[in-house]
Backbone bond lengths (Angstrom), bond angles and torsions (degrees), N, CA, C in turn:
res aa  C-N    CA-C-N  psi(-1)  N-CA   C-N-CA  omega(-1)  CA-C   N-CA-C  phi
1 X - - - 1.460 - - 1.524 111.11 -
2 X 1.270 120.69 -42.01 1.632 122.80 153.80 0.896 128.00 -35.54
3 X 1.145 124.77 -61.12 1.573 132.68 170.46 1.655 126.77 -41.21
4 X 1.764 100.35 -57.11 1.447 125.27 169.69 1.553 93.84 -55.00
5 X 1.514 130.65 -78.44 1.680 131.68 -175.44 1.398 83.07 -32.56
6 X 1.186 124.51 -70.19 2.158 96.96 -134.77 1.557 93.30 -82.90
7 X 1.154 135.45 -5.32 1.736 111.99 -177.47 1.771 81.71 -96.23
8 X 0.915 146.75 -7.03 1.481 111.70 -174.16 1.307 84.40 -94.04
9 X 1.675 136.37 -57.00 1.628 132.06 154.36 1.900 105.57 13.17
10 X 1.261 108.96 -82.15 1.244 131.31 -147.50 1.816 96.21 -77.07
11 X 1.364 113.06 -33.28 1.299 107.02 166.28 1.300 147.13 -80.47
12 X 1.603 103.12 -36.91 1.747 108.11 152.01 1.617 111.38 -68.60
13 X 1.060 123.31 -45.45 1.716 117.94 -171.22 1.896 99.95 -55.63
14 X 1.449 113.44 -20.66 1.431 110.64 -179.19 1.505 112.56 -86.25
15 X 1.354 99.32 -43.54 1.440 106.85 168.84 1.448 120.60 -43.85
16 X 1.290 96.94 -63.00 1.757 117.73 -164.87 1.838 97.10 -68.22
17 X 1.030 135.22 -0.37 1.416 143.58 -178.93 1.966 114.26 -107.25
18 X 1.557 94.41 -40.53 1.291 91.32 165.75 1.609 116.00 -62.34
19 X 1.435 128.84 -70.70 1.228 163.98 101.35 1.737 98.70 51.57
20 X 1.187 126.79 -58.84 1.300 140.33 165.18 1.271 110.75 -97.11
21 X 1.259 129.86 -28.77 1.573 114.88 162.83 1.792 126.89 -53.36
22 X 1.441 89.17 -42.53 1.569 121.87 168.27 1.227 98.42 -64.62
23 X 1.302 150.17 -76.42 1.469 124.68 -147.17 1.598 116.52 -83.19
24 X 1.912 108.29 -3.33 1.337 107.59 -163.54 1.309 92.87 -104.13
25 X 1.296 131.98 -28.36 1.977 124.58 144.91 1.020 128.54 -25.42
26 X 1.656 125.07 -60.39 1.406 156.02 148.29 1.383 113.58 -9.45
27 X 1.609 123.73 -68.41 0.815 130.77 -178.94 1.519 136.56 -103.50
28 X 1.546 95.02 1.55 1.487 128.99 172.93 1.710 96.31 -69.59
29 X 0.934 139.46 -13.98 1.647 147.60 -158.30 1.274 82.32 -88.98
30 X 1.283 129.70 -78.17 1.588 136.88 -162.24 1.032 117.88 -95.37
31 X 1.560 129.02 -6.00 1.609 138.14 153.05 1.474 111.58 -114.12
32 X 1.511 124.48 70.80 1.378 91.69 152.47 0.924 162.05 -88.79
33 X 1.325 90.20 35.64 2.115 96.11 162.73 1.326 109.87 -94.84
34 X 1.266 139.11 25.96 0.903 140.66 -164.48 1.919 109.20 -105.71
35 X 1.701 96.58 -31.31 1.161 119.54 -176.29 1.769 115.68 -54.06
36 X 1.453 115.12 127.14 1.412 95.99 -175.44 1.202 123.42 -57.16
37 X 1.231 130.45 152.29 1.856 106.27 167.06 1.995 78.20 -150.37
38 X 1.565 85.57 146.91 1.732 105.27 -176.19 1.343 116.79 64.56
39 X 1.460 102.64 172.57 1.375 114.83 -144.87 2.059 103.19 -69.65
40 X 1.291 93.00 -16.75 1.889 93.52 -156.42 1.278 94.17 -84.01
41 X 1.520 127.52 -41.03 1.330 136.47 -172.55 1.391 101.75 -56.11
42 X 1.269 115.44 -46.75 2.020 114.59 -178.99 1.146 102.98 -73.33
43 X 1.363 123.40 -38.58 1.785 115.07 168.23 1.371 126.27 -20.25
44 X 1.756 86.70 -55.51 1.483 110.25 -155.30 1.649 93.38 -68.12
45 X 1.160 101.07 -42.37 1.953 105.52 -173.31 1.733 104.13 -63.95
46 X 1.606 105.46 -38.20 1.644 81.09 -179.03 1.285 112.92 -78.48
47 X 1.655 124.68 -27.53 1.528 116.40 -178.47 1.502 121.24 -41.65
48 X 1.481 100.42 -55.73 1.285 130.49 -179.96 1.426 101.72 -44.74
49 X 1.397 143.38 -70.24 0.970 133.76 -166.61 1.740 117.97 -85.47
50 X 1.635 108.22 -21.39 1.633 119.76 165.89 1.785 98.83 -49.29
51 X 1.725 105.49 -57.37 1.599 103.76 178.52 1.375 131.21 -43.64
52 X 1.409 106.49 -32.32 1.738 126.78 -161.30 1.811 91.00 -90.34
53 X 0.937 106.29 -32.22 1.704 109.28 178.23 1.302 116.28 -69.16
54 X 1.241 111.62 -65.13 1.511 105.89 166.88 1.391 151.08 -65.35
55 X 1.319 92.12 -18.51 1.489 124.99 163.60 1.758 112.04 -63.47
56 X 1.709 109.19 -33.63 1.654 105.75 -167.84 1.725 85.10 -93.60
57 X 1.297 116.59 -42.36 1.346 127.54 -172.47 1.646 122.01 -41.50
58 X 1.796 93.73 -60.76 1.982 101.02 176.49 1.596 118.98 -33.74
59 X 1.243 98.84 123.45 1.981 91.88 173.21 1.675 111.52 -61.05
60 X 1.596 97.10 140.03 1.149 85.22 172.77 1.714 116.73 -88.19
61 X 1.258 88.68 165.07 1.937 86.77 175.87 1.486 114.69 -110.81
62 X 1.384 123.82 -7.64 1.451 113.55 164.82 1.987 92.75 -150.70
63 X 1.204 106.05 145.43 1.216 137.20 129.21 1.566 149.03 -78.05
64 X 1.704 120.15 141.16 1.281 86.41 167.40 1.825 83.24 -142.95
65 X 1.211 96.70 154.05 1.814 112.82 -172.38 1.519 106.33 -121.36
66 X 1.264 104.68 143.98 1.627 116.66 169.30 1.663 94.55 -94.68
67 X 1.496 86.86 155.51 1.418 114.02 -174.40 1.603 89.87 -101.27
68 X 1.722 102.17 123.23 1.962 94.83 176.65 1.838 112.41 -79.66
69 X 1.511 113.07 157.52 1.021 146.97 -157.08 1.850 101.00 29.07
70 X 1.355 137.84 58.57 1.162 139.43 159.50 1.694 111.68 -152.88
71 X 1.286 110.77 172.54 1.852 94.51 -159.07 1.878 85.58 -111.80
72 X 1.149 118.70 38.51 1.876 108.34 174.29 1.516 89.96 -105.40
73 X 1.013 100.53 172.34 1.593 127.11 -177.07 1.897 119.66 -135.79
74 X 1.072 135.29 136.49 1.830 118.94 151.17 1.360 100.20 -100.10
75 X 1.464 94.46 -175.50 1.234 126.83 157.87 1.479 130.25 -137.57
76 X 1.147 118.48 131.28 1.620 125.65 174.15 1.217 100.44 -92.82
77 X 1.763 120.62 139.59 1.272 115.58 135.55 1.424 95.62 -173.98
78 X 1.671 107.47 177.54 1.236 132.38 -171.83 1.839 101.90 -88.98
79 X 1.872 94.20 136.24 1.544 116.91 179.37 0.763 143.15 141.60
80 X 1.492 168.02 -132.45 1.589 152.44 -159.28 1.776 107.77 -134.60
81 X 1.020 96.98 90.86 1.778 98.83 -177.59 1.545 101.17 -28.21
82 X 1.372 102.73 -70.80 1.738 97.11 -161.88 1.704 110.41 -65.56
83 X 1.142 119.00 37.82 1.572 100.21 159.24 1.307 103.83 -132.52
84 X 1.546 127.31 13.43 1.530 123.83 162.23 1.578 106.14 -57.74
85 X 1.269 98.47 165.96 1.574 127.62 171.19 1.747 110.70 -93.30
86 X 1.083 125.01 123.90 1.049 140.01 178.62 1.531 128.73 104.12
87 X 1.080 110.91 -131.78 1.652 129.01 169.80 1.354 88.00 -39.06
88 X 1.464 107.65 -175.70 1.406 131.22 159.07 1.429 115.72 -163.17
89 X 1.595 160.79 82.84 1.193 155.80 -166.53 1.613 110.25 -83.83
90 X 1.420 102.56 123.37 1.684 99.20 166.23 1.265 110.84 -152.27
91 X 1.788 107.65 129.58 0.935 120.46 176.39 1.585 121.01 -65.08
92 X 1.899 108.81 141.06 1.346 101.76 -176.03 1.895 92.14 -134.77
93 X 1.434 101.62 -165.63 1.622 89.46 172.21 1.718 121.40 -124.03
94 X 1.169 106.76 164.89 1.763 113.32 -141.44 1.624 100.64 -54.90
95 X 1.372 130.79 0.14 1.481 114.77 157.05 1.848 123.50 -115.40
96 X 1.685 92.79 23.38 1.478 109.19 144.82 1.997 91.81 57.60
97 X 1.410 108.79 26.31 1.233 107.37 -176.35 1.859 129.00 -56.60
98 X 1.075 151.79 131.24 1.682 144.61 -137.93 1.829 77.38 -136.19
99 X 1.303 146.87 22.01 1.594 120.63 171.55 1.404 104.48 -106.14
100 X 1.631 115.04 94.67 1.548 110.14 166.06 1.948 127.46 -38.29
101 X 0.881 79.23 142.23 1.475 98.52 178.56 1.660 128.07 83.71
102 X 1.121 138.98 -36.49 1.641 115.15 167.88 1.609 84.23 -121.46
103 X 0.973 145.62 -51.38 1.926 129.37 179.45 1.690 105.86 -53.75
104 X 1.400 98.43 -33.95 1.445 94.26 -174.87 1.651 132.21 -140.78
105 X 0.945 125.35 113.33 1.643 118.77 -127.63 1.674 95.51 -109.86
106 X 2.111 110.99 130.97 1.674 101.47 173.20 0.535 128.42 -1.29
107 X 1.721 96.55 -69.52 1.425 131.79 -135.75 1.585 117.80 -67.56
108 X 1.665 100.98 -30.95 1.707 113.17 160.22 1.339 110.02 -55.06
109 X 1.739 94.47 155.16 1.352 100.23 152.63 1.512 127.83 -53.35
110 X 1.937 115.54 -60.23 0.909 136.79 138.19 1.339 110.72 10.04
111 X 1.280 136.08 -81.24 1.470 157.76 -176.58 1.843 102.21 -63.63
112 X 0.862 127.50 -60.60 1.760 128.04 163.18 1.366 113.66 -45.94
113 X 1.302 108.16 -61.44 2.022 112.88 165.30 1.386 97.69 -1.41
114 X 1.950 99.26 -79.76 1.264 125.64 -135.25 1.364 98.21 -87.15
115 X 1.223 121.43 -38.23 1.985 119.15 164.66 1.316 116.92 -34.92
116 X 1.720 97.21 -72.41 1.559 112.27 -152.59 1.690 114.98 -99.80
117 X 1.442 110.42 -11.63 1.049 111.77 -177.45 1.787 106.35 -94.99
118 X 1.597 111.59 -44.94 1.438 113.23 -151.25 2.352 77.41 -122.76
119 X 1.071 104.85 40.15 1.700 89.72 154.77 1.262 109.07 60.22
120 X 0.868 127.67 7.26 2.158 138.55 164.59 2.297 76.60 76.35
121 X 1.432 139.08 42.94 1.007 145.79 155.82 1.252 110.41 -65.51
122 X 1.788 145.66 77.63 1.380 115.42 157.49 1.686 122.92 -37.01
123 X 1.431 106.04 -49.23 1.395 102.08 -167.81 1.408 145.30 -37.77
124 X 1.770 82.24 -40.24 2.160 130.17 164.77 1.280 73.46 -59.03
125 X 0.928 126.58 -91.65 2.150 117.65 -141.89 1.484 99.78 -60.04
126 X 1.425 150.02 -35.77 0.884 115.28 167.97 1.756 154.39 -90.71
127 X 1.603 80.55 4.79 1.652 100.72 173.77 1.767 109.85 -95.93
128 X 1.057 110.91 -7.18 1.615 116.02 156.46 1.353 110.18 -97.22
129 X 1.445 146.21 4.09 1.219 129.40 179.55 1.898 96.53 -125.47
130 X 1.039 113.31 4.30 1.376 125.84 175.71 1.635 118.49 -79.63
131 X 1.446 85.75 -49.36 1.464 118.64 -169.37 1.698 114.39 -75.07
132 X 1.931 100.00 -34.76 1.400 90.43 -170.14 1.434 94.49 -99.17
133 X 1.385 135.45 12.56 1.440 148.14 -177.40 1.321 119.20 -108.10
134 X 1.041 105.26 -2.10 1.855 120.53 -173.11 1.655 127.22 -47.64
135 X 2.067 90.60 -25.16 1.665 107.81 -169.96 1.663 88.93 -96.03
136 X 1.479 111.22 -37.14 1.826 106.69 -159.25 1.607 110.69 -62.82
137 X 1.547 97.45 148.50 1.919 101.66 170.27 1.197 116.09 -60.30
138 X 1.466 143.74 -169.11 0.953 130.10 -166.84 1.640 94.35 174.78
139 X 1.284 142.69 134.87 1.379 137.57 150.64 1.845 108.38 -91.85
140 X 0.780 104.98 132.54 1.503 156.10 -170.92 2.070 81.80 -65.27
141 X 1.494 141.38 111.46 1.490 143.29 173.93 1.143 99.17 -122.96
142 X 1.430 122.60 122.71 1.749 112.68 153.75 1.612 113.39 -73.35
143 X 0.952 110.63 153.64 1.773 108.83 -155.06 1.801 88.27 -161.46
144 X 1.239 106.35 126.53 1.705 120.31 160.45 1.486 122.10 -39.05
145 X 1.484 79.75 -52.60 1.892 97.52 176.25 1.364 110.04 -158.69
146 X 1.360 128.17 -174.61 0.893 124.02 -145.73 1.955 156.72 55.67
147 X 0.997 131.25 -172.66 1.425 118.53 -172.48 2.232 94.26 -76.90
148 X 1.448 98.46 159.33 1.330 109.42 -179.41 1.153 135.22 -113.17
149 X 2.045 109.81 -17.04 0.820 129.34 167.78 1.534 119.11 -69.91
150 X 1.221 136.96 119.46 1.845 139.41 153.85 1.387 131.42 -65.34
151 X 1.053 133.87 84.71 1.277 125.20 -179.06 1.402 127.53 -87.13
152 X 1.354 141.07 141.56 1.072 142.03 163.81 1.337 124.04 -21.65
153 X 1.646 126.06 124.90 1.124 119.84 177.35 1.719 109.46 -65.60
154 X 1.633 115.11 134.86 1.353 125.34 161.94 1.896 87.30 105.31
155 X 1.504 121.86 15.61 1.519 105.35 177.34 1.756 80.08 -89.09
156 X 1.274 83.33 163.40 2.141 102.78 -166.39 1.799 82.41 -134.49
157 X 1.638 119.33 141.47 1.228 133.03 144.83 1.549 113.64 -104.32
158 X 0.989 95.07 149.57 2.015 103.93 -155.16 2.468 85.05 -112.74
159 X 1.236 89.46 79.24 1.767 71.41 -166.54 1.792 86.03 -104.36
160 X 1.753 113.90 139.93 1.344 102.14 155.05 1.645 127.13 -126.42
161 X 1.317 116.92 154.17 1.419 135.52 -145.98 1.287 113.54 -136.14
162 X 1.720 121.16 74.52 1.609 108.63 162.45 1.784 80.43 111.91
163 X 1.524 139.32 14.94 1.504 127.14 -171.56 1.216 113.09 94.73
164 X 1.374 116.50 -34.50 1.612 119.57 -175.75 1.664 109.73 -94.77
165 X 1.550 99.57 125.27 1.485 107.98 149.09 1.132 125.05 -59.76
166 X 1.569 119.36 158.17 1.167 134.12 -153.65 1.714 92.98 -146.58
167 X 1.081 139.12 133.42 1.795 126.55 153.33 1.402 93.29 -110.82
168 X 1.428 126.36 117.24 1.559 118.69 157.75 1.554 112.19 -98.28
169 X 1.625 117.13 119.63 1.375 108.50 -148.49 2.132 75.39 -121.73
170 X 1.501 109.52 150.94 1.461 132.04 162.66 1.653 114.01 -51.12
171 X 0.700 142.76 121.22 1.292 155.09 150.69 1.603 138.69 -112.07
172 X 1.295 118.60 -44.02 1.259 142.00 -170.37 1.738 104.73 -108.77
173 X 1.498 102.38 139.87 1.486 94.27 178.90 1.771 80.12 -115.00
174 X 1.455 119.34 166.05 1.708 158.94 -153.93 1.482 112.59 -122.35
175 X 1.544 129.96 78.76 1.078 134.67 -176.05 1.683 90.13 -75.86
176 X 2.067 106.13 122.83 1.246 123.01 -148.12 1.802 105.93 -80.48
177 X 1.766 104.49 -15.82 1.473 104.20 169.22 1.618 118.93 -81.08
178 X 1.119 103.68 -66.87 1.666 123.83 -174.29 1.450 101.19 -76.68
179 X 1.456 132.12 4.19 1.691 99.03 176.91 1.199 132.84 72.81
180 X 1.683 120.28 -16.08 0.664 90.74 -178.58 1.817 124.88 -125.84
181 X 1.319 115.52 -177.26 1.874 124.90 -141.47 1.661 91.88 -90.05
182 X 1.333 116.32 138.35 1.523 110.54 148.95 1.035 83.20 -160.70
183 X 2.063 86.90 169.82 1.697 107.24 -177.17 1.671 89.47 -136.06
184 X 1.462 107.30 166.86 1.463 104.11 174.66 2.153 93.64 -113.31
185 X 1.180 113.31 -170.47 1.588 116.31 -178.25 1.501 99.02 -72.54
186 X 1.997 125.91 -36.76 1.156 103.64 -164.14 1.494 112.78 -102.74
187 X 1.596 103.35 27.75 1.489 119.03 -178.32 1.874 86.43 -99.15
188 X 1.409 114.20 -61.60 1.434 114.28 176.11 1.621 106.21 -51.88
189 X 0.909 149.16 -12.66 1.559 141.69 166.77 1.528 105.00 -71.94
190 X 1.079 120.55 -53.14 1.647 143.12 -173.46 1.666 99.54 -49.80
191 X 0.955 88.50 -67.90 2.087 102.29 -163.16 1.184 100.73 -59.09
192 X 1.940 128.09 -37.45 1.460 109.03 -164.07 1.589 94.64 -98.04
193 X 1.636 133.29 3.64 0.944 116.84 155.19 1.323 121.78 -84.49
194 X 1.164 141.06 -13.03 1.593 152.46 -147.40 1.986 79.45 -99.40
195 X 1.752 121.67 -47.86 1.172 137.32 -162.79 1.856 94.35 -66.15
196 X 1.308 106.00 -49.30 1.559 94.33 -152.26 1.586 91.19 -77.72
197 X 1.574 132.08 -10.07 1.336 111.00 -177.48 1.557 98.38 -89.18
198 X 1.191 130.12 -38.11 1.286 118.04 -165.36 2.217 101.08 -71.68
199 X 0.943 123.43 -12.94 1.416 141.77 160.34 1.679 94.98 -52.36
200 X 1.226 112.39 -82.80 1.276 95.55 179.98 0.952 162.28 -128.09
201 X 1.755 110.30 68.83 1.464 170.79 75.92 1.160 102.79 1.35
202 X 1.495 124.48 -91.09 1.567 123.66 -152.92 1.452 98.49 -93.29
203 X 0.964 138.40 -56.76 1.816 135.82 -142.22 1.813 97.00 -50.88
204 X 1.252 107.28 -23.97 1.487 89.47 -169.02 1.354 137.04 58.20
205 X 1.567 106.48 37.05 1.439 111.94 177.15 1.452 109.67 89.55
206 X 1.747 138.41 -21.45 0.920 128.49 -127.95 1.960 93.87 -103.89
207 X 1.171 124.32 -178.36 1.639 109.60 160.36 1.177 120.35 -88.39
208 X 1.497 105.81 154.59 1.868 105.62 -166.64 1.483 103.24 -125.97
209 X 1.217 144.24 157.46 0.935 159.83 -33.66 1.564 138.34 122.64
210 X 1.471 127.89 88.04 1.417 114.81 -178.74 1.594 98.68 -178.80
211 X 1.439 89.90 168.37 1.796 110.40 -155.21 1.850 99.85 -78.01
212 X 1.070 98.81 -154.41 1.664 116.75 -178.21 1.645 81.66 -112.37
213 X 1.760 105.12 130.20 1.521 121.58 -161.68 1.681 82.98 -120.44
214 X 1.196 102.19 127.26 1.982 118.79 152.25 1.153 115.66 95.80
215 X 1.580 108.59 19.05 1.679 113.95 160.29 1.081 127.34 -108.24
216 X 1.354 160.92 -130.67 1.272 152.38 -151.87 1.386 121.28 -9.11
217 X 1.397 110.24 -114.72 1.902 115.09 161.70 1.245 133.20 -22.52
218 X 1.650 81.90 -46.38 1.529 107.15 -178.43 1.347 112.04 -39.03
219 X 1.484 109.90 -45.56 1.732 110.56 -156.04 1.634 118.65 41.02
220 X 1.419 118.79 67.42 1.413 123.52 159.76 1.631 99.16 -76.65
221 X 1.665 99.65 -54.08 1.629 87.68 -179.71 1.626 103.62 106.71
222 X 1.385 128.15 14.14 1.235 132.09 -177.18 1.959 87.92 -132.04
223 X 1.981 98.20 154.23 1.357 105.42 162.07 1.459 141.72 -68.27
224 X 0.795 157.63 134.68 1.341 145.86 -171.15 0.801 146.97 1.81
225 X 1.994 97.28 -59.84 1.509 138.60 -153.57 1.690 90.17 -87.49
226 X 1.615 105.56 -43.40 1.750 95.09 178.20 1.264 122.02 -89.40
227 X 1.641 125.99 13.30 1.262 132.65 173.99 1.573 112.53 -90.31
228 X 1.610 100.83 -41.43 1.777 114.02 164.50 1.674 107.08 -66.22
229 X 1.157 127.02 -50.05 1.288 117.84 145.23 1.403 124.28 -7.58
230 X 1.359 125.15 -92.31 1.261 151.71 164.18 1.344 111.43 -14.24
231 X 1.386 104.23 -51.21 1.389 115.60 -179.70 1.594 140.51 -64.83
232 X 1.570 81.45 -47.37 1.332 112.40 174.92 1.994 101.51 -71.37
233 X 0.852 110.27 -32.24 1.456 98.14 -179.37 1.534 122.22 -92.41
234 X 1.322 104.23 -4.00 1.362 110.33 -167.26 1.790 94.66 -82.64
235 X 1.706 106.26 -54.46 1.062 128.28 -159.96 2.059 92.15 -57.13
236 X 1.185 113.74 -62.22 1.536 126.91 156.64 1.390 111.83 0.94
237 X 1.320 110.40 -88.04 1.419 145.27 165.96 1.771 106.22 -27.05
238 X 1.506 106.37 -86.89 1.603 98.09 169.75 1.479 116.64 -69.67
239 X 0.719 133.13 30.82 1.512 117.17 173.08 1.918 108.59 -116.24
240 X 1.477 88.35 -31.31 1.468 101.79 173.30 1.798 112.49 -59.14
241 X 1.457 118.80 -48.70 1.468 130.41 152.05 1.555 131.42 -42.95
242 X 1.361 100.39 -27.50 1.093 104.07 -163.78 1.937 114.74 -176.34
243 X 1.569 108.09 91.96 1.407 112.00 -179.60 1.637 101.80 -23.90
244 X 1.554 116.27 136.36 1.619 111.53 179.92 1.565 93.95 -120.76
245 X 1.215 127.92 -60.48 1.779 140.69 156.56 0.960 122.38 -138.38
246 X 1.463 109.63 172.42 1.911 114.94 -175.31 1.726 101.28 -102.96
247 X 1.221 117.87 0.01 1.301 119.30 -164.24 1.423 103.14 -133.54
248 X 1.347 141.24 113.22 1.545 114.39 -170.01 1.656 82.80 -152.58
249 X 1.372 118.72 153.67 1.184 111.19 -176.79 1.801 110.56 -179.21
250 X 1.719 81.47 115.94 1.872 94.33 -164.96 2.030 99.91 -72.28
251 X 1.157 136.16 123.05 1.611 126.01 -179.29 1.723 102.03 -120.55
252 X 1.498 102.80 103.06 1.430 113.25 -174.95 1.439 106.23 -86.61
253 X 1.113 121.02 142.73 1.279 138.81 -175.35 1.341 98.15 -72.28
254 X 1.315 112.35 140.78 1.747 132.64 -173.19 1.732 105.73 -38.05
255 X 1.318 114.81 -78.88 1.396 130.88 168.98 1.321 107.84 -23.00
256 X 1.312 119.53 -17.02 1.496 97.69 171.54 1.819 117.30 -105.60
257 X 1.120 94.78 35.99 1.814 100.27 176.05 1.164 147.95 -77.70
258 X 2.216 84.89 -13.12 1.334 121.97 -178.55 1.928 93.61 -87.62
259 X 0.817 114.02 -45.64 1.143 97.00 -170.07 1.647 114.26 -112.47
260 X 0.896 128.98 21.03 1.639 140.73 147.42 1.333 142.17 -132.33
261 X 1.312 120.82 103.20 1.339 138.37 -133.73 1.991 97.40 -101.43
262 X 0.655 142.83 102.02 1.303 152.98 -143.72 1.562 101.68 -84.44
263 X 1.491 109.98 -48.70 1.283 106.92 -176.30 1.460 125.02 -66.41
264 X 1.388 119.58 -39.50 1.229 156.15 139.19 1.867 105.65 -15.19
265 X 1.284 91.12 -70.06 1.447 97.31 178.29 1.315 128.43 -54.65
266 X 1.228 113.67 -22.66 1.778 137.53 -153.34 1.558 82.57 -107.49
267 X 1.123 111.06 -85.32 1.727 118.70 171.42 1.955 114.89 7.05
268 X 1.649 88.92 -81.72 1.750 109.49 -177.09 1.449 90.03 -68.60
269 X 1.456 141.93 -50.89 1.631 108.87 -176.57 1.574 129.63 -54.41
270 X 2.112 106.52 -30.59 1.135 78.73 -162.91 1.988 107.60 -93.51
271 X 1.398 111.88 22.85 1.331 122.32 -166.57 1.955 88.98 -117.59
272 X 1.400 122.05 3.40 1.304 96.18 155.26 1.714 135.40 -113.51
């Protein structure tokens, strides 16, 4: 991210120097007092454009993008899912499993849910995901341990806890020896569509909320930048069909600053 800051640094501050070098030539013809002379006057020209450099340069920390020919909008930015206002979306995996630690890992969101929200309680997570699942199909898994029911990738439970909604939507399928989670890209297509209908169904108008979906655990197996990608176009796509919210908003965890450049991102959306 250093690297990216100081060459874009080094390129607007060059720009913004030509740019004012150029117009104060220009008019230096028919004003010349206008012309710099001494050391403070060039100051002033490099400040001026040192300012314009760093100013295009600083990462940004949030975005917000229009959706073309429809009136919704997102937002990107860097920060702590669980202290937004509203909704909240988190991906879990298709047997919605509540046993911390090898079915269900800290390090997830999934796994925090169930810590910090519901008291490290499996029991809490599964009598709210029972309850708001009561209508969905389900295949029937014999399983050692853990939950038994399978649900469809992209089924969402709408459970709420403390005033706040929650959507816990399928993403990850549960290899039944090893535990462990993957998704493929057209499993990540599935879940954030299964997500944006149960969005708007339950949210109730309200703003929603959710992480960067199909990296870590996940094992999609793609970088970030093309998973926020992913996202951003999916959400695009249905929303254009069908208003999903007026408030929608991807909140990437800090650590990813090195490798997703916000301005950049905003840039190529609104030029495609």
């Amino acid at each position: 991210m250093l690297k990216r800051s100081l060459f874009r640094f080094v390129l607007y501050a060059f720009a913004t120097y030509g740019v004012v070098w150029t117009i104060i030539e220009s008019f230096s013809s028919y004003f010349p007092r206008l012309r710099p002379e001494g050391l403070l006057d060039y100051a002033f020209v490099l400040v001026v454009s040192c300012s314009a450099g760093l100013w295009r340069a600083w990462p940004a920390k949030r975005v917000e993008l229009r959706i073309p020919n429809s009136d919704s909008s997102m937002c990107i930015e860097f920060g702590n899912l669980f202290e937004k206002e509203g909704c909240i979306a988190i991906q879990v995996n298709e047997f919605f499993d509540s046993l911390l630690g090898d079915h269900v890992s800290l390090n997830s969101l999934h796994g925090q849910f169930i810590r910090d929200v519901l008291g490290s309680q499996p029991s809490a997570f599964d009598a709210l995901v029972s309850k708001a699942l009561s209508n969905e199909p389900f295949e029937e898994v014999p399983r050692k341990d853990g939950n038994t029911k399978r649900y469809k990738i992209g089924t969402t439970a709408s459970v709420d806890v403390n005033g706040k909604r929650y959507l816990l939507f399928a993403l990850t399928r549960t290899d039944i020896k090893t535990l462990k989670a993957s998704a493929s890209i057209h499993e990540l297509w599935d879940a954030l569509a299964g997500l944006w209908e149960a969005i708007l169904i339950r949210a109730n108008g309200n703003p929603v909320s959710m992480a960067l979906v199909g990296g870590g655990l996940s094992g999609v197996g793609l970088p970030p930048v093309n998973l926020l990608q992913i996202m951003m176009i999916s959400y695009s796509y249905y929303t254009k069909k069908n208003k999903i919210t007026s408030d929608l908003s991807f909140v990437l965890h800090p650590s990813c600053r090195d490798e997703i450049d916000l301005s950049s991102i905003a840039e190529q959306w609104r030029h495609s």
